[in-house]
C-alpha positions as CSV (number, residue, x, y, z in Angstrom):
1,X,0.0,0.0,0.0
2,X,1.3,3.3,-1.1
3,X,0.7,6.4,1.6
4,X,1.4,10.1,1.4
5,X,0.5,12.3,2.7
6,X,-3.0,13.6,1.8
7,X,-3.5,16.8,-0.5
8,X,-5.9,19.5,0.2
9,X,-9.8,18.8,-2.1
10,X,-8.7,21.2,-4.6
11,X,-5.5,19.5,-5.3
12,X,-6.8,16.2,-5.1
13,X,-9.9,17.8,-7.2
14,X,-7.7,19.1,-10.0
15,X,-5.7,15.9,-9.7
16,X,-8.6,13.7,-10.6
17,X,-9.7,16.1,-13.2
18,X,-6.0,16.0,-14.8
19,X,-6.0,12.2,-14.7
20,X,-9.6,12.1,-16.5
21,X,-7.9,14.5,-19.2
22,X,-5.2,12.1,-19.4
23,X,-7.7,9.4,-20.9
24,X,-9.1,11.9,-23.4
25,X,-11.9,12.7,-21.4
26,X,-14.1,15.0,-22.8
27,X,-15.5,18.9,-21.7
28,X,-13.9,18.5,-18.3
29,X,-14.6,20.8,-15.9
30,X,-14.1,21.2,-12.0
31,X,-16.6,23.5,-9.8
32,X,-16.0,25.4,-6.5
33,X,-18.8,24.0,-4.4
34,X,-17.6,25.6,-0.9
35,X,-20.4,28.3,0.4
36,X,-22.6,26.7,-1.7
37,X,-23.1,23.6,-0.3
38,X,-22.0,21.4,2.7
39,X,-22.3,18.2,0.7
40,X,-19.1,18.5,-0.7
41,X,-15.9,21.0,-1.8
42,X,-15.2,20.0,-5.2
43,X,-17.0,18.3,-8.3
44,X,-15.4,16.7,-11.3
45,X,-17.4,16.7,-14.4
46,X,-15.7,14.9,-17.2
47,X,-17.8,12.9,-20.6
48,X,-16.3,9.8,-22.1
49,X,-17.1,9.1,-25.9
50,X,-18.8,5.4,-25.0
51,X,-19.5,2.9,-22.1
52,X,-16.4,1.5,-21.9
53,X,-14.1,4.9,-22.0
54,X,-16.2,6.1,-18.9
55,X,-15.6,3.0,-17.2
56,X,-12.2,3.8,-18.4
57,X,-11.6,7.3,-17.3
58,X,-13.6,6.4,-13.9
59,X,-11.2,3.5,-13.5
60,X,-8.1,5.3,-14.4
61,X,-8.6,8.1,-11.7
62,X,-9.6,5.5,-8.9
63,X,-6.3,3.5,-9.8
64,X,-4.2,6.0,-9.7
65,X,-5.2,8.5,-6.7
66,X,-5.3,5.3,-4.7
67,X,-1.6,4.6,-5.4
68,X,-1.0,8.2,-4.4
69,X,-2.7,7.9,-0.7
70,X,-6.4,8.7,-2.0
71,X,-8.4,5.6,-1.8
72,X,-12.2,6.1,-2.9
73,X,-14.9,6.4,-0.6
74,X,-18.0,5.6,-2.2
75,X,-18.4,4.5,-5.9
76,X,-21.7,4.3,-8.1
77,X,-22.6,3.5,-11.7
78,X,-19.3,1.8,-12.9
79,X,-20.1,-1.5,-14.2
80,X,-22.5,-0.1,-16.2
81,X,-20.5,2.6,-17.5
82,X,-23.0,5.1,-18.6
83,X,-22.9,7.5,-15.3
84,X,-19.9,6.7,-13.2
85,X,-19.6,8.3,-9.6
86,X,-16.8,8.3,-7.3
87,X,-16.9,9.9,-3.8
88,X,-13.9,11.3,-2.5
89,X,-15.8,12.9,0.7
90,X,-14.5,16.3,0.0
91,X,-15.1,16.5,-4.0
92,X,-16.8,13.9,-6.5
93,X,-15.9,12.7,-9.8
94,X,-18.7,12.2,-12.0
95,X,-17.6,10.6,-15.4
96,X,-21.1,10.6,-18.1
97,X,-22.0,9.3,-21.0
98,X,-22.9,12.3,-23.4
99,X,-26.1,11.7,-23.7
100,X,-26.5,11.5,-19.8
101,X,-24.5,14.5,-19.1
102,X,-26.8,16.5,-21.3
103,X,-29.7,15.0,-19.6
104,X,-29.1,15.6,-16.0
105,X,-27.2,19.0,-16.6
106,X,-25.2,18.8,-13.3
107,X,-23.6,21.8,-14.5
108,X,-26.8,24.1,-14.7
109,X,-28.2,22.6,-11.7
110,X,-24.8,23.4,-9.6
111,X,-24.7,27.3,-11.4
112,X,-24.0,29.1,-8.3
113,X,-21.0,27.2,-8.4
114,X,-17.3,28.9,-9.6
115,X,-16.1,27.1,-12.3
116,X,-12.1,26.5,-12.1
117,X,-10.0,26.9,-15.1
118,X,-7.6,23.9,-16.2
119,X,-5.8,25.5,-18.6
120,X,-2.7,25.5,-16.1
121,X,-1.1,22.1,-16.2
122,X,-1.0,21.0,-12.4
123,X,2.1,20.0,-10.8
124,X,2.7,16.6,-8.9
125,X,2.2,17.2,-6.0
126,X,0.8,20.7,-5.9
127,X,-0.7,22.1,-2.6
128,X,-2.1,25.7,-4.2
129,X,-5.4,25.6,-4.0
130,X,-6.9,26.3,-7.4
131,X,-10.0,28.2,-6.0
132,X,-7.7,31.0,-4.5
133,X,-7.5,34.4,-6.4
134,X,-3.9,35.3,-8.1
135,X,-1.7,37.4,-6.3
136,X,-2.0,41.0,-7.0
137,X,1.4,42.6,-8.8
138,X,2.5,46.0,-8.0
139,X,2.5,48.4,-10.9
């Protein structure tokens, strides 16, 4: 069993949303849940292209945060691979099928939610949390 030490949610948040990317994932995006619910910090929205690449993407970021200390908590829908839930306690990692995605809207419904940009590339590792505000320069 691997252990380290455990990141804060939006690490391990962008993390999981990195390693769905890193399966081709599709339309990935992470929300900022904090103040606006207590259910959880973080979700991870992600689309595979079929069945089996959600099952794919879902089991690609369980397999791999595990080795890095961040076992899953609570997983739903994977065998069947058309809506695929994993439960991390402080964010969640929903991997759809397109049509399901579309259907259930999670990001309309969740709209009071700040969307976080992945356009950075995140850094093994990293403890910056991607919902804090850049630093201010000086003129």
């Amino acid at each position: 069993m691997v252990t380290t030490a455990k990141l804060p949610a939006a690490a391990a948040a962008r993390r999981a949303a990195d390693l769905a990317l890193d399966l081709k994932a599709q339309d990935v995006v992470l929300l900022d849940l904090k103040g606006v619910t207590d259910v959880t910090d973080f979700f991870v929205i992600a689309s595979g292209t079929s069945d089996t690449h959600v099952r794919s993407v879902a089991e690609h970021v369980m397999e791999t945060l595990k080795k890095q200390g961040m076992p899953v908590s609570h997983v739903e829908g994977l065998q069947q691979g058309r809506w695929a839930l994993l439960d991390y306690v402080d964010f969640v990692v929903h991997v759809f099928h397109p049509t399901l995605r579309q259907f259930y809207q999670l990001e309309r419904l969740w709209s009071d939610a700040r969307e976080v940009s992945l356009e950075a590339p995140a850094t093994a590792g990293a403890t910056a949390d991607p919902s804090a505000e850049a630093p201010q320069r000086a003129p």
